[in-house]
C-alpha positions as CSV (number, residue, x, y, z in Angstrom):
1,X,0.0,0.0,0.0
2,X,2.8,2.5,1.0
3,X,4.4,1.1,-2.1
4,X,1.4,2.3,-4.3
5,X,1.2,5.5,-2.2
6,X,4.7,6.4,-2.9
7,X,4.7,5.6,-7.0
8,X,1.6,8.0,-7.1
9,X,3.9,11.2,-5.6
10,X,6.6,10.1,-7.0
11,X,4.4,10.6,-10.8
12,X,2.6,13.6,-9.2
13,X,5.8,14.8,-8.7
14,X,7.0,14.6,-12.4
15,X,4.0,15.4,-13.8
16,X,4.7,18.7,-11.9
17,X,8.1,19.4,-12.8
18,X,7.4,18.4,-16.4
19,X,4.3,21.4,-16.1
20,X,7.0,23.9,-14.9
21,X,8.9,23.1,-17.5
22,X,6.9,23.1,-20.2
23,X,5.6,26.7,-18.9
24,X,9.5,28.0,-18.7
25,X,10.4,27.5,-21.7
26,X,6.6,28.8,-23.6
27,X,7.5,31.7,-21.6
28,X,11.2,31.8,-22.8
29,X,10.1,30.9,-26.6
30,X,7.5,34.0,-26.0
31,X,9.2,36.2,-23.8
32,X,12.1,36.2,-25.4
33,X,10.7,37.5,-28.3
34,X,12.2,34.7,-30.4
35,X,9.0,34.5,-32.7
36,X,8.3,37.2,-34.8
37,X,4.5,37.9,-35.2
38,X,4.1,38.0,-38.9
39,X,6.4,34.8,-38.9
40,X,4.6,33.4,-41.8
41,X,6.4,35.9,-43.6
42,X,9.8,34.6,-43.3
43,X,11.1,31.0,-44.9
44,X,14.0,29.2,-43.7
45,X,15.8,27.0,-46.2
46,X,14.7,24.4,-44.1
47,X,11.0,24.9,-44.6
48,X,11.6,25.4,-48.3
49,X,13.6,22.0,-48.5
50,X,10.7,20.4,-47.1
51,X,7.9,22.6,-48.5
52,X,9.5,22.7,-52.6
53,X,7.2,20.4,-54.3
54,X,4.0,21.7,-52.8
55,X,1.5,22.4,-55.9
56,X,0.9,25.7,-55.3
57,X,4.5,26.7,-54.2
58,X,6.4,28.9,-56.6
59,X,10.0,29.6,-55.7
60,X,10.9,33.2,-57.6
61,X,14.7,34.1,-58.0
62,X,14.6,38.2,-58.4
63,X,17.9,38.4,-59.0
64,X,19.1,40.5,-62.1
65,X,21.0,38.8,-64.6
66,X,24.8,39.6,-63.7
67,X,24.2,38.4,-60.1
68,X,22.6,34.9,-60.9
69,X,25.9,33.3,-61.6
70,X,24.4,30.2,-62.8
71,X,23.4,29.2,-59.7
72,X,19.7,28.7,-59.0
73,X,17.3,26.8,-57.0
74,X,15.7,23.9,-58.7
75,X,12.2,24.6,-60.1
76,X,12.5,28.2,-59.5
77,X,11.2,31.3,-62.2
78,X,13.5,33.8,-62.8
79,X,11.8,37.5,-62.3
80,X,14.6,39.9,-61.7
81,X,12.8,42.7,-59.1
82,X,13.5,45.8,-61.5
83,X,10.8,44.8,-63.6
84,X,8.5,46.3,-61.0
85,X,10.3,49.6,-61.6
86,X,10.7,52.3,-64.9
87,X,13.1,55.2,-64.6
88,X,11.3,58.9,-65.8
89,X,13.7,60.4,-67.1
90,X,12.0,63.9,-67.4
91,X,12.0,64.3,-63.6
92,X,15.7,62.8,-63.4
93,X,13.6,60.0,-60.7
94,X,15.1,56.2,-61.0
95,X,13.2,53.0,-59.8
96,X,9.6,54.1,-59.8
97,X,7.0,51.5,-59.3
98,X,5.3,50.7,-63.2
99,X,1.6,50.9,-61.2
100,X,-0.9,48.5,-59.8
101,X,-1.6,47.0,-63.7
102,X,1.4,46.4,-65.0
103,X,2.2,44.5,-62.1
104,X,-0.3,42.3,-62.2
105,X,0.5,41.4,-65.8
106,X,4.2,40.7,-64.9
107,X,3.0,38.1,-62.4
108,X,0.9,36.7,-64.5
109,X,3.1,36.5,-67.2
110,X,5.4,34.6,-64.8
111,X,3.0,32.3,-63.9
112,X,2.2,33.3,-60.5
113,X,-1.5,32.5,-59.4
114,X,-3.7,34.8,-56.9
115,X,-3.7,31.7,-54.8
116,X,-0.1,30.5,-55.4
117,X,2.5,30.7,-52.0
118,X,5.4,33.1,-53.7
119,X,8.6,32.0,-51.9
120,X,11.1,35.5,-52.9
121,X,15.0,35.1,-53.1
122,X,18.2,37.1,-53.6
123,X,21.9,36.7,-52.5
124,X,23.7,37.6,-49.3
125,X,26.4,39.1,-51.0
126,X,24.2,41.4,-53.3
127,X,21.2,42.0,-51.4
128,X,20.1,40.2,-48.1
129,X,16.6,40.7,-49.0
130,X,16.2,43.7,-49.8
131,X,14.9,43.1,-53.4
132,X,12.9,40.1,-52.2
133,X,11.3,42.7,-50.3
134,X,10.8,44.8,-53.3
135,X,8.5,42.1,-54.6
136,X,6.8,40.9,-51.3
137,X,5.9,45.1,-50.9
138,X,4.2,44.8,-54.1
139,X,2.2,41.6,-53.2
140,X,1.3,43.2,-49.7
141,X,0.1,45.9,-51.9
142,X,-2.2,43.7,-54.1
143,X,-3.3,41.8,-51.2
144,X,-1.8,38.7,-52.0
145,X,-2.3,36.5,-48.8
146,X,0.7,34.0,-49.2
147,X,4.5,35.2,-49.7
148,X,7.6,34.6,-48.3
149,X,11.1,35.9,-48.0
150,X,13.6,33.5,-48.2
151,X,15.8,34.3,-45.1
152,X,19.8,34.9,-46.6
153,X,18.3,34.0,-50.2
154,X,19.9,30.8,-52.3
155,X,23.2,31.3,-49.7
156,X,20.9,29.7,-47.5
157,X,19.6,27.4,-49.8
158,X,23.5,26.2,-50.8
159,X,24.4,26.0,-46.7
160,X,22.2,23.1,-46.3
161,X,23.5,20.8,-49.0
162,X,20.5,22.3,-51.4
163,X,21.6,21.6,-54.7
164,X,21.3,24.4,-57.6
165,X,20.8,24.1,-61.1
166,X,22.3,26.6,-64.5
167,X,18.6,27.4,-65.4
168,X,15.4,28.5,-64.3
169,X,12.0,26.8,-64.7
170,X,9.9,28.4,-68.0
171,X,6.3,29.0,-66.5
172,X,2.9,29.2,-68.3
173,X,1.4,32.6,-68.1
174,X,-1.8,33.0,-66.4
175,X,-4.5,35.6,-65.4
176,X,-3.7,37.0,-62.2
177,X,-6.0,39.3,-60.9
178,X,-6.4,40.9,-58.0
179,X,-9.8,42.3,-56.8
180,X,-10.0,45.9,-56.3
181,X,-11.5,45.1,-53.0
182,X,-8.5,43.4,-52.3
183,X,-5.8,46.4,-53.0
184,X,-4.6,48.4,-50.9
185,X,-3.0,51.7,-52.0
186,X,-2.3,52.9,-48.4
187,X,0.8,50.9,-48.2
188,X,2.2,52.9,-51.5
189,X,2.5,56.5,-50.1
190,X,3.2,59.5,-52.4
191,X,4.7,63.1,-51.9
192,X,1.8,65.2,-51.5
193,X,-0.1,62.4,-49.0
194,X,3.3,62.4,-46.6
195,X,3.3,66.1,-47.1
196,X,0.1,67.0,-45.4
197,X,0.8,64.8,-42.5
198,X,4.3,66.0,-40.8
199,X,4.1,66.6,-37.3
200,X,0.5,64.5,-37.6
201,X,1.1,62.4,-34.2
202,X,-0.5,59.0,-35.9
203,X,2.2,59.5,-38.6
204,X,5.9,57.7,-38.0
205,X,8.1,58.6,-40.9
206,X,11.0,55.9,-40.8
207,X,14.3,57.0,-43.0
208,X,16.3,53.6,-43.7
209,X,19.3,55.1,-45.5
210,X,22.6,55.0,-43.8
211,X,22.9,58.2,-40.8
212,X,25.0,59.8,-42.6
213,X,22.4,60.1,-45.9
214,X,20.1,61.1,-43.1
215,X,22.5,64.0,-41.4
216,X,23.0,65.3,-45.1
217,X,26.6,64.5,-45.1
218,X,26.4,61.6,-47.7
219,X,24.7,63.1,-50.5
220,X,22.4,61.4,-52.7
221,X,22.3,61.9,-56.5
222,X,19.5,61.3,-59.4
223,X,19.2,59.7,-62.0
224,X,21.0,62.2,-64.6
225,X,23.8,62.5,-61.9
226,X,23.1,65.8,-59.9
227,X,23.0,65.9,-56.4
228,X,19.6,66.1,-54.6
229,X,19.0,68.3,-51.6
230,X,20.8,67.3,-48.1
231,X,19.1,65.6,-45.5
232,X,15.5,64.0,-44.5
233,X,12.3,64.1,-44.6
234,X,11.0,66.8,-41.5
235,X,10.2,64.6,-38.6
236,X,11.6,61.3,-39.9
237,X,13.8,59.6,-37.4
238,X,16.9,56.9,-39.0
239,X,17.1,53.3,-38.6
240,X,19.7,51.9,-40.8
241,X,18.5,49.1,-42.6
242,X,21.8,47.3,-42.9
243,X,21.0,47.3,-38.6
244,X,18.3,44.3,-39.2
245,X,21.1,41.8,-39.8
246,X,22.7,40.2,-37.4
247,X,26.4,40.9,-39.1
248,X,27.3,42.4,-42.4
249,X,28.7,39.6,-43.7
250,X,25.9,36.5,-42.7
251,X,23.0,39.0,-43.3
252,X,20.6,36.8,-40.8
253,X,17.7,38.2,-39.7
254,X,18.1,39.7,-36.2
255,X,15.6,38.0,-33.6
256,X,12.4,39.5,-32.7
257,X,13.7,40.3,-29.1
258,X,16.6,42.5,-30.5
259,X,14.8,44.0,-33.4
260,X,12.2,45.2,-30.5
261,X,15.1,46.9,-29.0
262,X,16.3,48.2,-32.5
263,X,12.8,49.9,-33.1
264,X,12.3,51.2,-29.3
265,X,9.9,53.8,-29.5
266,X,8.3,53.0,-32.7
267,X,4.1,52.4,-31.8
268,X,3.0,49.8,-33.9
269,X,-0.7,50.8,-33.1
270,X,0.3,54.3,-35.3
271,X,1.5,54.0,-39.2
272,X,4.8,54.2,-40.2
273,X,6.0,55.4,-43.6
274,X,9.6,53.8,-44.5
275,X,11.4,55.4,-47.7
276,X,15.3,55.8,-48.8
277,X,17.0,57.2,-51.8
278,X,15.1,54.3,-54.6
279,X,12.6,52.5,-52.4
280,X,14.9,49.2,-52.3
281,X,16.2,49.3,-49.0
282,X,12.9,51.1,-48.0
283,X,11.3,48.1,-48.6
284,X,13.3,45.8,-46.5
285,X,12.6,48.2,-43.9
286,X,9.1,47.9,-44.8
287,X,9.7,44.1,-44.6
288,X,10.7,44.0,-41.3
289,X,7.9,46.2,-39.7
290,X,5.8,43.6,-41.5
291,X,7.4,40.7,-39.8
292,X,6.8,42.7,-36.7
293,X,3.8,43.0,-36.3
294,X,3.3,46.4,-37.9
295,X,0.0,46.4,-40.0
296,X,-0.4,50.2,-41.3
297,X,3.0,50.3,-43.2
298,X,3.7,52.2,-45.5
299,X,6.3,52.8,-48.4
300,X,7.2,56.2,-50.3
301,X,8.5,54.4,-53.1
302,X,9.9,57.8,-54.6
303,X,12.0,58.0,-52.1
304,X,14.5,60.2,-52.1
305,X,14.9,60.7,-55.7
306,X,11.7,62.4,-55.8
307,X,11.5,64.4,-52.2
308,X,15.6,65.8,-52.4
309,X,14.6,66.7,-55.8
310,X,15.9,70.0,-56.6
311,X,12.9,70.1,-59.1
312,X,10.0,69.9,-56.1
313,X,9.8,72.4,-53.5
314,X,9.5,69.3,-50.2
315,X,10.9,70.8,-47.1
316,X,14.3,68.8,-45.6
317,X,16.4,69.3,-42.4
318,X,19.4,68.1,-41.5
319,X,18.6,67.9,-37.5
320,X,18.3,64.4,-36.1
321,X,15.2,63.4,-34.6
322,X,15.5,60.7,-32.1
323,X,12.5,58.8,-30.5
324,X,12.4,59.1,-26.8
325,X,9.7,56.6,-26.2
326,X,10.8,53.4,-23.9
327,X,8.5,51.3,-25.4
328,X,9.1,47.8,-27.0
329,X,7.2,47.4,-30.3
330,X,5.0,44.4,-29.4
331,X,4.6,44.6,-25.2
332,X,1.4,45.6,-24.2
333,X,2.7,48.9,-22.9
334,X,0.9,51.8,-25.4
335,X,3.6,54.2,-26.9
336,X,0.8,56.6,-27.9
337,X,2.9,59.1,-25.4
338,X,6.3,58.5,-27.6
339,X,7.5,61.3,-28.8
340,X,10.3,62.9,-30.7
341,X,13.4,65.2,-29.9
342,X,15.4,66.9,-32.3
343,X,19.2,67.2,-31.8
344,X,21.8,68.8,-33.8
345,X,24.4,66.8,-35.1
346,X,27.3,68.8,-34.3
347,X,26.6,69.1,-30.7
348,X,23.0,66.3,-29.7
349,X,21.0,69.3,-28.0
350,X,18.1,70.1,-28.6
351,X,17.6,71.7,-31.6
352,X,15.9,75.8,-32.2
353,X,13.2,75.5,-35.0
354,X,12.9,77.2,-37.8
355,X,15.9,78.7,-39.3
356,X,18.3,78.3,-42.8
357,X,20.9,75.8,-43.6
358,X,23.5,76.8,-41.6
359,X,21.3,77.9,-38.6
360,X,21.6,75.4,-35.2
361,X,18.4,73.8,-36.1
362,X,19.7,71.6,-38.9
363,X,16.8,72.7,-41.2
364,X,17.0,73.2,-45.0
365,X,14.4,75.4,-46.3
366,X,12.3,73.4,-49.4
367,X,13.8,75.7,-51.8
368,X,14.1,74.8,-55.4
């Protein structure tokens, strides 16, 4: 009887410890911040290993052609992202989005369904997802429901033993249609819509260029060669996007915890509008905010080539404006009280408003 007695505590007992641990480590797989949200967004070479000959899978290589190098991952189309884009050449503005039509007809004549699961790839060495991310922006924009970014592109692929073939797969062209219901032009932002909303509290511009683009001391050029204003967009703060990666070289996504603490400040409950100087690496920073959590995101696909045009009249300063907020995108503590502080560069006090190009303030008039 006492024998019976005792094999019952001793199981009670390791039912127990087997409960605490089970809740420790949910709490350190949640806690930690090791899932992102949106991790649907986000394929492993892994999943795509064991995922590849799923019917309505198709694996897209964006590459352009001098970066392909005969190396590709079996099965996959070839649609090199700067289809998406057109150069005008009157307004000296590179990389322009060709519009909500033509888009449609370059995925359809690459076979890509409404319905399909569009797995996106690049290179570490060229781009580290930031053209993948060209391509997923535009299929957030058309409301496609399933797309992924392949995390360190075919690199990833080749680290696992994946093998890789010297040609892409020819697809069939269909219809692909997306219903206007289903679009959503809020995530492409233009000039004048960002214009009449600086200072507008809901409003979180996002600059993604490197600081020194942002500070005015890099400059920019466009597409003829001439060098656009110096500076930002007025109330933009700077997040580098080449910051998402856990090093330079492996071009990883950082985890969730750490890209919490990379975005401090930032209110996912409030939209945020990414750009940089041609919309590519605005759109990895668009990416990101996706995988996040962020769900009123935005892209000014101009970019800089359009607002530091010398030809538009957009206001720019060269102060930095740092978010003071404490808050962790994602915790349950609202950031609705975040705020910004602007700092000169030369000295990280608080900047005087108002003022020209030379005054304390950092600001550049819009000028022509």
């Amino acid at each position: 009887m006492r024998s019976d007695k005792l094999i019952r505590y001793v199981a009670i007992s390791v039912i127990l410890m087997l409960s605490v641990y089970w809740s420790a480590s949910s709490a350190i797989s949640s806690g930690a911040g090791e899932e992102y949200p949106n991790a649907g967004f986000l394929a492993t070479a892994d999943w795509l290993k064991s995922h590849k000959e799923d019917v309505s899978l198709v694996i897209v290589d964006v590459r352009i052609d001098k970066y392909v190098e005969g190396k590709l991952i079996p099965g996959a189309i070839r649609m090199p992202w700067t289809q998406f884009q057109y150069d005008n050449f009157a307004d000296s503005i590179g990389g322009l989005f060709v519009g909500i039509e033509r888009a449609q007809q370059i995925l359809g004549e690459h076979g890509i369904a409404r319905n399909d699961t569009v797995v996106l790839y690049d290179s570490v060495k060229r781009d580290g997802g930031a053209t993948s991310s060209y391509i997923f922006w535009v299929l957030d924009l058309l409301g496609h429901k399933n797309m992924k970014v392949l995390e360190r592109g075919i690199d990833s692929w080749i680290d696992i033993g994946g093998e890789t073939v010297p040609t892409a797969r020819t697809p069939k062209a269909v219809l692909y249609q997306a219903p206007s219901g289903e679009i959503n032009l809020r995530k492409w932002a233009k000039a004048e819509y960002m214009m009449g909303r600086l200072g507008d509290p809901y409003y979180q511009i996002l600059d993604v260029r490197s600081r020194d683009e942002y500070l005015g001391e890099a400059p920019n050029t466009g597409l003829d060669g001439t060098v656009l204003k110096l500076g930002h967009v007025p109330t933009a703060t700077n997040n580098d996007y080449t910051l998402n990666w856990t090093t330079p070289d492996i071009k990883a996504i950082k985890t969730y915890a750490a890209l919490q603490e990379l975005y401090r400040g930032l209110d996912p409950g409030r939209a945020v509008i990414t750009y940089c100087h041609s919309a590519r690496r605005g759109s990895f920073g668009y990416f990101i905010l996706r995988l996040m959590g962020f769900e009123d995101v935005m892209l000014y696909e101009p970019s800089w080539m359009e607002w530091g045009n010398k030809r538009f009249y957009y206001p720019v300063e060269t102060a930095e404006n740092v978010l003071k907020g404490e808050t962790l995108p994602g915790t349950s503590t609202p950031a609705a009280l975040n705020s910004r502080e602007k700092t000169t560069r030369q000295s990280g006090t608080a900047a005087e408003s108002g003022g020209d190009r030379g005054s304390k303030s950092g600001y550049v008039s819009c000028g022509g």
